[in-house]
C-alpha positions in Angstrom: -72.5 60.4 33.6 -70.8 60.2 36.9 -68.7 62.7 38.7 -65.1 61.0 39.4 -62.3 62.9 41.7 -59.0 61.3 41.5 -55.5 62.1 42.9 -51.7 61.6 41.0 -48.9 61.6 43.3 -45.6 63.4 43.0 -44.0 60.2 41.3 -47.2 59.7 39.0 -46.5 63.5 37.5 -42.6 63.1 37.9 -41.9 64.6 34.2 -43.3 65.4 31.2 -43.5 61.8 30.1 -45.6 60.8 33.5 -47.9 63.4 32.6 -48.7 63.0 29.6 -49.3 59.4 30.7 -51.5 60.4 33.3 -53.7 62.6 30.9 -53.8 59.9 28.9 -55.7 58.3 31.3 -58.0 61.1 32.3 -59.1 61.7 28.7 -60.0 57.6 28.2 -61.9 58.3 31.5 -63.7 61.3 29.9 -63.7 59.8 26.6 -66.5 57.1 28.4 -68.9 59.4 29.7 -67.6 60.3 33.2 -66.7 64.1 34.5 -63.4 64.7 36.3 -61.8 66.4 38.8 -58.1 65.8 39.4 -55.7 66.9 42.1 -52.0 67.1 40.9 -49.5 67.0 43.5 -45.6 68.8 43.0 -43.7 67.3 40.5 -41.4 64.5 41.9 -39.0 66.2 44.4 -39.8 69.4 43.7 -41.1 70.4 47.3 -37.9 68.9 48.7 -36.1 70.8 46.3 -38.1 74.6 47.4 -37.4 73.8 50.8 -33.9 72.7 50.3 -33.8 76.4 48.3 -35.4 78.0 51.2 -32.2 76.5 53.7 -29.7 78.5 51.4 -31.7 81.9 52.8 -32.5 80.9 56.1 -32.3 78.5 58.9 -35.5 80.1 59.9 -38.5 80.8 57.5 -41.2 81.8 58.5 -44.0 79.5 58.3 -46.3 81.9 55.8 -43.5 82.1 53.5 -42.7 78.8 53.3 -46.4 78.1 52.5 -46.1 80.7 49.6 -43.3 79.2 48.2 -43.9 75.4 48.3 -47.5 75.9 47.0 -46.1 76.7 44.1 -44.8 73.3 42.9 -48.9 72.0 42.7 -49.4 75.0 40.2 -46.9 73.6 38.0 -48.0 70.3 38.1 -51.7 71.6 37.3 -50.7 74.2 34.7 -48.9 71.2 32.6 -51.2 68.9 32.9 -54.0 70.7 31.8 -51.5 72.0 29.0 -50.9 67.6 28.0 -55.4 67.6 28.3 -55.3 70.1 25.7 -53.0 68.8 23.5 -54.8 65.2 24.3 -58.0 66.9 22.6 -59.5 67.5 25.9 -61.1 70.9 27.1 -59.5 71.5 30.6 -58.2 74.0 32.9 -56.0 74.5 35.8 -57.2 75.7 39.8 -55.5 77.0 42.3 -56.4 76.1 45.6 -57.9 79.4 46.1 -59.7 79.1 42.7 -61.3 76.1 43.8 -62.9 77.7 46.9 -61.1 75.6 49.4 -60.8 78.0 52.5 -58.6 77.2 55.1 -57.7 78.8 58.6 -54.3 80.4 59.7 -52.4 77.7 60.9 -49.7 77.6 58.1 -47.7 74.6 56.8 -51.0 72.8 58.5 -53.8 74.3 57.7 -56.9 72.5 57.9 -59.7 72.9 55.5 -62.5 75.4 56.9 -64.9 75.5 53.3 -65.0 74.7 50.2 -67.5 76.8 47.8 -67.4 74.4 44.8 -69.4 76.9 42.7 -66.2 77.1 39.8 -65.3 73.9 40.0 -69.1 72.5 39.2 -69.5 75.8 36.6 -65.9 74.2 34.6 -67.6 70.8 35.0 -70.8 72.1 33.0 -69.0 73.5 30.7 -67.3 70.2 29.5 -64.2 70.8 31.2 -61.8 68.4 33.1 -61.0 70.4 36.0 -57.3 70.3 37.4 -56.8 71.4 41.2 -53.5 72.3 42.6 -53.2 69.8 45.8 -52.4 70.9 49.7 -53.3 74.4 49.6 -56.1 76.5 50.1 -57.0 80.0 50.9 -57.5 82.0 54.6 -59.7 84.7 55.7 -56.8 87.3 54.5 -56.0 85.8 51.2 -53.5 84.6 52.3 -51.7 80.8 51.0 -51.7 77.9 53.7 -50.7 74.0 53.1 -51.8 71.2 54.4 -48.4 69.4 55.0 -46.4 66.7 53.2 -48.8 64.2 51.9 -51.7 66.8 51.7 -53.0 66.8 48.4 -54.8 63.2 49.7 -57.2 65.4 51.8 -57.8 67.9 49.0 -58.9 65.0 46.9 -61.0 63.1 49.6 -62.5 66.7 50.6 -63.3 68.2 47.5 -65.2 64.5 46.3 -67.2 65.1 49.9 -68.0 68.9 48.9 -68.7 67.6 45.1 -71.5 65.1 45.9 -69.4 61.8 45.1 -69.0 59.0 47.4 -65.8 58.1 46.3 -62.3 59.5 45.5 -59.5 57.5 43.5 -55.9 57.7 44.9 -53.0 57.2 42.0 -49.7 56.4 43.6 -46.3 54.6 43.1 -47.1 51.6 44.5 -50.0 49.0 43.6 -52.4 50.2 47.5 -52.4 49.7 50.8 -49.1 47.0 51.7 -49.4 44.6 55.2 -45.8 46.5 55.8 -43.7 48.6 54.2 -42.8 46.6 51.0 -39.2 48.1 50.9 -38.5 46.6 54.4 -40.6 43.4 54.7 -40.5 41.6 51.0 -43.2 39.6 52.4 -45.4 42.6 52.3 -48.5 42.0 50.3 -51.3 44.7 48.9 -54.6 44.4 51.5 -57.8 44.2 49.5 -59.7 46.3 51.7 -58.8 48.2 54.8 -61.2 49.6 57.4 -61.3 53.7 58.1 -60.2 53.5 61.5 -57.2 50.8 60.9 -56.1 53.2 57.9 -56.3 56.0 60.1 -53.8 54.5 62.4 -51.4 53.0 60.1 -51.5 57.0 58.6 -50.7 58.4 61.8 -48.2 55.9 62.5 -46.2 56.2 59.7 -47.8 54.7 56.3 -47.0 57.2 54.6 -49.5 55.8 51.4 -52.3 58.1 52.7 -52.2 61.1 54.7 -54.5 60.8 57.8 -56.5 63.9 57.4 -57.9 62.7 54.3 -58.8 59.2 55.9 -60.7 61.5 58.6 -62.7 63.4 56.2 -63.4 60.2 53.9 -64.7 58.3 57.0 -66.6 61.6 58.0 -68.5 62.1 55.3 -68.8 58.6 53.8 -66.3 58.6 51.1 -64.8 55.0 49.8 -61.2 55.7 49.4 -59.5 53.6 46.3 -55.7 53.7 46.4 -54.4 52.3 43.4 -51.0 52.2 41.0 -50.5 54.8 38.7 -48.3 52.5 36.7 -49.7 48.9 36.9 -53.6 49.4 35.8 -54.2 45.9 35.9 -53.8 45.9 39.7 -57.2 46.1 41.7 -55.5 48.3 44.6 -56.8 49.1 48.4 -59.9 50.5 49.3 -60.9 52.2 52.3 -64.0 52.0 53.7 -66.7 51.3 56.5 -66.0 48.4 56.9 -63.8 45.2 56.1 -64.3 41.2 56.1 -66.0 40.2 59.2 -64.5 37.9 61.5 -61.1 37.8 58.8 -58.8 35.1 60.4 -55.7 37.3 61.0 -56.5 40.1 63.3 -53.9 42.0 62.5 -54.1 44.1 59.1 -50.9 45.7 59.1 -47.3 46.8 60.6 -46.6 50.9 60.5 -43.6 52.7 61.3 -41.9 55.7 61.8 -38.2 56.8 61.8 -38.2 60.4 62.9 -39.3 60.6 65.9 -37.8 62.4 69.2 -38.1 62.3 73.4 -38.4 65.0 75.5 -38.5 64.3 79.4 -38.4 67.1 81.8 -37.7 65.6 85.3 -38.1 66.0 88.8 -41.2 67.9 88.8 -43.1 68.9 91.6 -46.0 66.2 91.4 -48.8 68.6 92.2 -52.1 69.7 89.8 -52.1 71.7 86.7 -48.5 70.5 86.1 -49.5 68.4 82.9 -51.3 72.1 81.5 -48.6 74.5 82.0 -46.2 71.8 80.0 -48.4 71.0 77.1 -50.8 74.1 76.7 -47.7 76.4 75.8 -46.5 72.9 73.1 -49.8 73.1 71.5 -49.9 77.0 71.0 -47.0 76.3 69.6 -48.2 74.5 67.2 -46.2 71.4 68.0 -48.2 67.6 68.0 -47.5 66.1 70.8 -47.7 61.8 70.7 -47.0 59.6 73.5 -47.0 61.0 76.9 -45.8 59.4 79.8 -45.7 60.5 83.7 -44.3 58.1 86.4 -45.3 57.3 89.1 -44.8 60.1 91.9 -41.4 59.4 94.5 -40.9 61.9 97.3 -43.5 64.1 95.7 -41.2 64.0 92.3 -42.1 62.5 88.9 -41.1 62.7 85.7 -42.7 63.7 82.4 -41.8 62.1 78.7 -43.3 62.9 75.6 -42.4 62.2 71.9 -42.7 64.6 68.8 -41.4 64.5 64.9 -38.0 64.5 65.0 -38.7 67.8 63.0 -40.6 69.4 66.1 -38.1 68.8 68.5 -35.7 72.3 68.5 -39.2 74.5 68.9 -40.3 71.4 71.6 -37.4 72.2 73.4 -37.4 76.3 73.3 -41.2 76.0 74.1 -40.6 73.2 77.7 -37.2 75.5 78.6 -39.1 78.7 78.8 -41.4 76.7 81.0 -39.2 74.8 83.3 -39.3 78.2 85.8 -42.5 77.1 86.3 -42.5 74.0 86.1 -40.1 74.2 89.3 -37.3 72.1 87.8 -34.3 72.5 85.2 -33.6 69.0 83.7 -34.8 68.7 80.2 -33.3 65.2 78.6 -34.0 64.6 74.8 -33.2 61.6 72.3 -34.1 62.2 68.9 -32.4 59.0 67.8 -35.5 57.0 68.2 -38.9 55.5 65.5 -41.7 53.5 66.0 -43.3 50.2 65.2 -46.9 49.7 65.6 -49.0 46.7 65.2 -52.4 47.5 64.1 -56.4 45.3 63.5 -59.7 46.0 64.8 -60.0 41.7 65.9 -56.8 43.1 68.3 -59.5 44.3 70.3 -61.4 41.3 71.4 -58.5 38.8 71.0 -55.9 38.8 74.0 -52.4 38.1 73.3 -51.3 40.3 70.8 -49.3 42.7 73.0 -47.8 39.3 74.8 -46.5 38.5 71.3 -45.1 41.5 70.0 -43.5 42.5 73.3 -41.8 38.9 72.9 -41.2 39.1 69.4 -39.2 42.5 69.5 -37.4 40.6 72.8 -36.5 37.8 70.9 -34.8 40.3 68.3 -32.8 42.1 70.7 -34.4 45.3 70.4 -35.6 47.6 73.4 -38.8 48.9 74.3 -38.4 52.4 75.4 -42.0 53.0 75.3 -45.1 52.0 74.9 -48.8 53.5 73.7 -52.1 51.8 72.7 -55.3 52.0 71.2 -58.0 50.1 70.9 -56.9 48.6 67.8 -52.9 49.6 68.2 -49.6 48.6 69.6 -46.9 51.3 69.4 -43.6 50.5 70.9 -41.0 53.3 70.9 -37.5 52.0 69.8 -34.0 53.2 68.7 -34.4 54.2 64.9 -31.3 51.8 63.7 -33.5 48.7 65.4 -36.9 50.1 63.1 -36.0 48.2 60.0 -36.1 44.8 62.1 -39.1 45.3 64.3 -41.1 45.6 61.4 -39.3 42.4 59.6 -39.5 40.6 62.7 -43.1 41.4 63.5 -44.4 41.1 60.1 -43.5 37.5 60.3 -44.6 36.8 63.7 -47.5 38.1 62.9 -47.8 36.1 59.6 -49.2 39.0 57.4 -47.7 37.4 54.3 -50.7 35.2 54.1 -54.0 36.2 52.9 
């Protein structure tokens, strides 16, 4: 008997159709010898919905209320699926983040996991039970709800297979794994066979929005093969993520990510002098607001300037946080665009192959479409760009790049 944790999607438990699909499939899984554990994220749009409800109050929730009410749309999803188990002929029952022993600090909206005490959980699994978990939420030292963010339900599932004993965690989705591009903007696009932790990682925080990059952290932390696969198309192998991929694989590029939402702040003429960098971003990051590519030029007159992007989302409490700094700072121009994205190219070979910032730099050129900035990693190209040029630098690129072949 083997302990499986799995994960359905938004679209996989869209209605009651979907679901009852989906237990379908958990009780053939059950039905062959195998225990289960399965996250359920919010039906379909149903988190866009509560915070579209939320809008209609207030311009400004508070962050601990908002986790209260969107955590909600995960109990549904649980409640009725465990509700289709039993009418499938399967003993089952629903948890709540908090039932599940997932403990969480204070940082709502996104939280990060502090525990899990999977003492229920492995108590329902003895007793024959499928157990159902409630994805992206978990429990602080008051009591009180927190979320992990959109997408979060991934890391429940990766970390709760961790705290569980298994070495692998199952990933049902919309889509048939882990594409070479966005599929709805490159057609070329095909499914990758295997992707590497640290190349998933960055195409997660880069905008692949297929896995959430927490969950990629804890699976590569503790050692936990990630399989993202279709909900719809069983016949399809999907993606997994894992330690490592094909050695010495003849494209060293594994995949094009991209962003649409993303904003610039630059604060200018500040007084090039030390500890200027700390009073800008230490204040950002009480603030709770991620901070991404951060650039300073190069010192004229005893002057530079300092640029920074952050979600589109971020950028309002980005602003109020650098304005209330600017006194001390010793300047008062602030300059924001929040009409920009990103395009990143991403592959471990990148590293020991030259030439692949040469292309895309000449590739994006060639396309007519402007750099405004540019960050790296070891095994990434980002190049900041206006959003209504996104779409094309990832065409453009995924052909260059020749990602269509195998």
């Amino acid at each position: 008997m083997a302990l499986v944790v799995q994960k359905y999607g938004g679209s996989s438990v869209a209605d009651p159709d979907k679901i009852k699909r989906v237990a379908d499939r958990i009780a053939r899984r059950v039905r062959g010898g195998d225990q289960v554990v399965a996250v359920v994220s919010a039906m379909g749009d149903t988190t866009d919905d509560l915070i579209d409800l939320a809008a209609k109050i207030t311009n400004r929730p508070s962050a601990r209320e908002m986790d209260v009410l969107m955590h909600t749309g995960e109990i549904v999803s649980a409640s009725l699926m465990t509700m289709a188990l039993n009418e499938a002929g399967m003993e089952a029952i629903s948890l709540t983040g908090q039932q599940a022993g997932i403990r969480t600090d204070s940082v709502y909206r996104r939280a990060r996991i502090a525990g899990i005490d999977t003492a229920r959980m492995e108590r329902e699994l003895q007793a024959g039970r499928v157990v159902i978990v409630a994805g992206f939420q978990g429990m602080t030292d008051d009591l009180d709800v927190a979320t992990f963010g959109r997408g979060g339900s991934d890391t429940t599932a990766v970390a709760l297979a961790a705290a569980l004993g298994s070495n692998r965690c199952e990933i049902y989705t919309d889509v048939a794994g882990v594409f070479s591009a966005d599929p709805r903007i490159a057609t070329k696009a095909r499914p990758l066979r295997d992707i590497g932790y640290d190349e998933m990682l960055e195409m997660a925080t880069t905008g692949a929005v297929v896995m959430h990059p927490r969950a990629v952290e804890v699976g590569a932390l503790y050692g936990v093969e990630i399989l993202v696969a279709s909900t719809f198309d069983e016949s399809a192998p999907g993606t997994i993520i894992h330690g490592a991929t094909t050695m010495e694989q003849a494209n060293k590029v594994r995949g094009i990510a991209h962003q649409r939402q993303v904003a610039k702040v630059t604060v200018r003429a500040v007084p090039d002098r030390p500890g200027i960098a700390s009073t800008l971003f230490e204040p950002l990051a009480e603030a709770n607001v991620s901070v991404d590519t951060i650039v300073q030029n190069a010192s004229v007159e005893g002057l530079t300037d300092l640029t920074f992007t952050v979600a589109k989302d971020d950028l309002d409490k980005a602003v109020e946080v650098v304005q209330a700094t600017l006194p001390t700072l010793g300047t008062t121009e602030l300059v924001t665009d929040s009409e920009l994205g990103t395009v990143s190219v991403i592959g471990t070979g990148m590293a020991s192959a030259p030439g692949y910032a040469a292309q895309m730099f000449r590739t994006l050129f060639d396309n007519g479409i402007n750099i405004e900035l540019i960050s790296t990693s070891d095994i990434r190209i980002t190049c900041l760009v206006k959003r209504d040029q996104v779409d094309d630098a990832v065409r453009a690129l995924h052909d260059a790049f020749a990602l269509d072949q195998a």
